[in-house]
C-alpha positions as CSV (number, residue, x, y, z in Angstrom):
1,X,0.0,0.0,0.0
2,X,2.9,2.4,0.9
3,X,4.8,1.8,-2.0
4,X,1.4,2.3,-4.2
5,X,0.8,5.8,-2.2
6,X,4.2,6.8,-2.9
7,X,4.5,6.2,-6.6
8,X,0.9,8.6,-6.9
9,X,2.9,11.2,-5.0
10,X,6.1,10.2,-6.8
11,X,3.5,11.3,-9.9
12,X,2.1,14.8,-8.6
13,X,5.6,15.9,-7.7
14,X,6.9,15.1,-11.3
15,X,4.5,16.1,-13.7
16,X,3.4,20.0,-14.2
17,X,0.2,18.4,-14.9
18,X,-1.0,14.3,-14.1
19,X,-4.2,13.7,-15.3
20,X,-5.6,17.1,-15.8
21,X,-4.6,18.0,-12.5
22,X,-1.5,19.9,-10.4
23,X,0.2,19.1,-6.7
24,X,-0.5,22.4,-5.0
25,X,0.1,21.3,-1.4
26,X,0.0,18.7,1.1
27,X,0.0,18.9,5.1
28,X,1.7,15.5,5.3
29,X,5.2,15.8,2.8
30,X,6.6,14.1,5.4
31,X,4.4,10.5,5.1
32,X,5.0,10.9,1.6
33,X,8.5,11.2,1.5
34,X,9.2,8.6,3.6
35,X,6.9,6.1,1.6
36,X,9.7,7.6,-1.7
37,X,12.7,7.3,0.1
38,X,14.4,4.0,-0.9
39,X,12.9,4.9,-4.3
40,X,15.0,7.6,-4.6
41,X,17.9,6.2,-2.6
42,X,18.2,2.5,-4.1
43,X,20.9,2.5,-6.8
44,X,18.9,-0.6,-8.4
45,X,15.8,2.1,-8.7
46,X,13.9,-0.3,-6.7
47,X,10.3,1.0,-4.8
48,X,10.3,-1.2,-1.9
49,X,9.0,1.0,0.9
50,X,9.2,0.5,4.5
51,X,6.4,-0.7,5.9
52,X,3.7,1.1,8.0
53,X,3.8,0.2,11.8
54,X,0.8,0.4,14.0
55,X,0.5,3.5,15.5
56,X,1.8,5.4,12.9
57,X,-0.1,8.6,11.6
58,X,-1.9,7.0,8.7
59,X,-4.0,10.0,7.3
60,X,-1.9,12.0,4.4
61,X,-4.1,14.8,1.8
62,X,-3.1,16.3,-1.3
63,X,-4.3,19.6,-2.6
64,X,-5.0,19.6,-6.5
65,X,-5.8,22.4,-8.9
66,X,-7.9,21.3,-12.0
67,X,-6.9,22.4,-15.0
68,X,-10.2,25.0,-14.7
69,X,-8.1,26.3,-11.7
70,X,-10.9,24.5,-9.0
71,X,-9.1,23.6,-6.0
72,X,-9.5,20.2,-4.4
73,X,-8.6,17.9,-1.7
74,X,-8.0,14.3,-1.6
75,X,-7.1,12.6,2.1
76,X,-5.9,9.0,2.0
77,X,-5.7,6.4,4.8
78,X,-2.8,4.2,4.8
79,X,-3.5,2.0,8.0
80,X,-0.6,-1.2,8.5
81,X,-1.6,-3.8,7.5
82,X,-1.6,-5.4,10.9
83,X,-4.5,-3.1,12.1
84,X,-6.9,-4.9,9.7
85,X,-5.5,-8.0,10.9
86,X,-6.6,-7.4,14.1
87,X,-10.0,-6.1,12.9
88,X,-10.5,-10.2,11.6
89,X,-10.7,-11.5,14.9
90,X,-11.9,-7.8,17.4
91,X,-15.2,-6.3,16.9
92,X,-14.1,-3.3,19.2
93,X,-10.9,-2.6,16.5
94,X,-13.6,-2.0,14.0
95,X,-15.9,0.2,16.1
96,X,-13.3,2.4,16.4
97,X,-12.2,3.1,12.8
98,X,-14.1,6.4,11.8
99,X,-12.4,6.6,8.4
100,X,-13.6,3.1,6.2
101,X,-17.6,4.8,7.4
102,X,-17.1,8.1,6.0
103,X,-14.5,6.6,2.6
104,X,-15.7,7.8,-0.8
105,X,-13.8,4.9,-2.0
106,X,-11.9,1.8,0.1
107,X,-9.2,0.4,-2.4
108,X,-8.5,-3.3,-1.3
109,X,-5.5,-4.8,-2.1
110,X,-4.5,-8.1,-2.8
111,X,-0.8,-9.5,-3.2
112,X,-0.7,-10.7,-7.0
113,X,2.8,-12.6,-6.2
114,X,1.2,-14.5,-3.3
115,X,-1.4,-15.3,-4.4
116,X,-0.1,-17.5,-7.4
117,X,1.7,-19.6,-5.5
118,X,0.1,-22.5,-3.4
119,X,-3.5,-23.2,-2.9
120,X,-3.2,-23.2,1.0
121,X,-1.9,-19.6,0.5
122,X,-5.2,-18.7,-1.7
123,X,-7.1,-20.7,1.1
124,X,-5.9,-18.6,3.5
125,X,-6.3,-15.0,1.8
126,X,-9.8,-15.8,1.3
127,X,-10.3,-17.1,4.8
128,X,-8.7,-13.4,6.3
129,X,-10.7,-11.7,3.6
130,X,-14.1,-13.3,4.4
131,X,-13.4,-12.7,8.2
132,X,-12.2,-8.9,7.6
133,X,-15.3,-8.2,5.3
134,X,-18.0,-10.0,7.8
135,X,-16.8,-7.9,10.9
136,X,-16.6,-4.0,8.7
137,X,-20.9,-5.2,7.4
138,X,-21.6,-6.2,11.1
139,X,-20.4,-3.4,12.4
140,X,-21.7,-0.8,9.6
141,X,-18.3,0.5,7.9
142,X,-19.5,-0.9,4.7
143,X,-22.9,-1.4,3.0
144,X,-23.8,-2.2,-0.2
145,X,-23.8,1.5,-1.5
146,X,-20.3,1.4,-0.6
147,X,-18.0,2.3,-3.7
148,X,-14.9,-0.1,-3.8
149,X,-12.1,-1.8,-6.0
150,X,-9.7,-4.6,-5.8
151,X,-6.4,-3.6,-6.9
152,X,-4.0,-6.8,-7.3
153,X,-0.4,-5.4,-6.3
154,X,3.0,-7.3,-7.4
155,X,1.5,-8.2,-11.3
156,X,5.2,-7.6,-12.2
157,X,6.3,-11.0,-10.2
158,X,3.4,-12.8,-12.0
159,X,5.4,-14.0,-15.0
160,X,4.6,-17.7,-16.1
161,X,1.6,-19.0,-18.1
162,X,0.4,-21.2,-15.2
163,X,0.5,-18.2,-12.6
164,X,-1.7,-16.3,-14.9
165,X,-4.3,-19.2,-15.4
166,X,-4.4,-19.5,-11.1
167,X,-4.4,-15.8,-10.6
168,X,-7.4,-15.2,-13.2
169,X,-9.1,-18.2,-11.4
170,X,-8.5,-16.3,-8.1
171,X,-9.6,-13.2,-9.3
172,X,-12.5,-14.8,-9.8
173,X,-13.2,-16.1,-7.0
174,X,-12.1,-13.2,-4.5
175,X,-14.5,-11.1,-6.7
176,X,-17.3,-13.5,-5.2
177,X,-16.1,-13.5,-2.2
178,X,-16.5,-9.1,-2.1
179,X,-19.5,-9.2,-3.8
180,X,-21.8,-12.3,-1.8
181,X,-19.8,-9.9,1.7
182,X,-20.6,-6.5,0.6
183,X,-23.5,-7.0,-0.9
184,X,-22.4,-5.4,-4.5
185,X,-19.9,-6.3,-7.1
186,X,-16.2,-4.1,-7.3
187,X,-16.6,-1.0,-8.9
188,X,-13.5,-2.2,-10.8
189,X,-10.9,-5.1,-10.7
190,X,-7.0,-3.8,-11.3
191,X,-3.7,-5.8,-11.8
192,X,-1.0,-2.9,-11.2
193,X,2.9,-2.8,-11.0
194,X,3.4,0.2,-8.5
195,X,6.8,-0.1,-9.2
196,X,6.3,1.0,-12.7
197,X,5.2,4.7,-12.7
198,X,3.8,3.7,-16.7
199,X,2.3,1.4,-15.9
200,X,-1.1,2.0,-17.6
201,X,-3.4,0.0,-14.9
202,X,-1.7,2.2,-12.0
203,X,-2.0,5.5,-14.1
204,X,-6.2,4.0,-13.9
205,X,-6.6,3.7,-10.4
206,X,-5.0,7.0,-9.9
207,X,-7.1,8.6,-12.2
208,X,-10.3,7.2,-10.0
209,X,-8.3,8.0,-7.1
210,X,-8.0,11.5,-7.7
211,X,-10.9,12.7,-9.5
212,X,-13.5,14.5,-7.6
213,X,-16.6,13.5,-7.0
214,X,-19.6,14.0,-9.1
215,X,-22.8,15.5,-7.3
């Protein structure tokens, strides 16, 4: 998630314009540039980012100017992933999470590169996921008007023929899993490379990311 957070910013910073829209400001350049550090450090131009830790401030905003000179604000959450973790097994973790209630948009994201590998691991993922989604219905932080898109991280590692067949079968069936939970299909399905600031499917989900909302 950090390293997907970072390459957006990575973005805003770089371009005079991305997607019809300019960085103006943020409250929070310092979450961002630690989420780009070993980007911009790594002489192998790698992204890995350090990981989140609980506790950590996990609200960061950009201001945007459209290209009609309207100003904006977008304010992502960026939670470890432990603290959802805990939410699979601790209604009162869940009660207290303001922010997936009040979301325009929750972006789930799924590990491509695990989730090619063994069937126990898909097993597993499905087992958290199902756990994590029953607790945020029970306890009202999603409903079925709740927008929402799976956004399968790592495609770059997903390389062979017979990885593809077993993630597109797992797509599939994680899909189901979100949509019997929530009550409502994804908005939208992504495979993205956050590594790759190109990389068309990324470029996508920022697009949605950033865009205002319609009235």
């Amino acid at each position: 998630k950090s390293t997907f957070i970072g390459a957006l910013y990575e973005l805003l910073i770089q371009k005079l314009n991305y997607s019809g829209y300019s960085f103006v400001d943020s409250d929070t350049y310092v979450g961002f540039e630690r989420r780009v550090f070993l980007r911009r450090t790594n002489d192998e131009d790698t992204s890995d980012t350090k990981r989140n830790v609980l506790g950590e401030n996990d609200i960061l905003n950009l201001m945007l100017r459209s290209e009609e000179g309207k100003i904006h604000q977008v304010i992502l959450s960026d939670k470890a992933g432990e603290t959802y973790l805990k939410y699979t097994s601790s209604d009162d973790e869940v009660k207290e999470d303001r922010v997936l209630e009040n979301a325009d948009l929750i972006v789930f994201f799924v590990d491509a590169e695990v989730d090619t590998q063994k069937l126990a691991d898909h097993i597993l993922i499905a087992e958290k996921y199902e756990g994590l989604l029953t607790r945020l219905k029970a306890q009202h932080k999603i409903t079925a008007l709740t927008s929402y898109i799976l956004v399968f991280t790592k495609i770059d590692k997903v390389v062979s023929d017979e990885h593809r067949e077993k993630l597109a079968d797992r797509k599939k069936k994680l899909s189901a899993i979100f949509t019997e939970k929530i009550g409502k299909e994804p908005d939208q399905i992504f495979e993205v490379n956050s590594k790759d600031l190109n990389h068309d499917a990324l470029n996508q989900v920022f697009e949605k990311i950033i865009s205002p909302l319609t009235p």
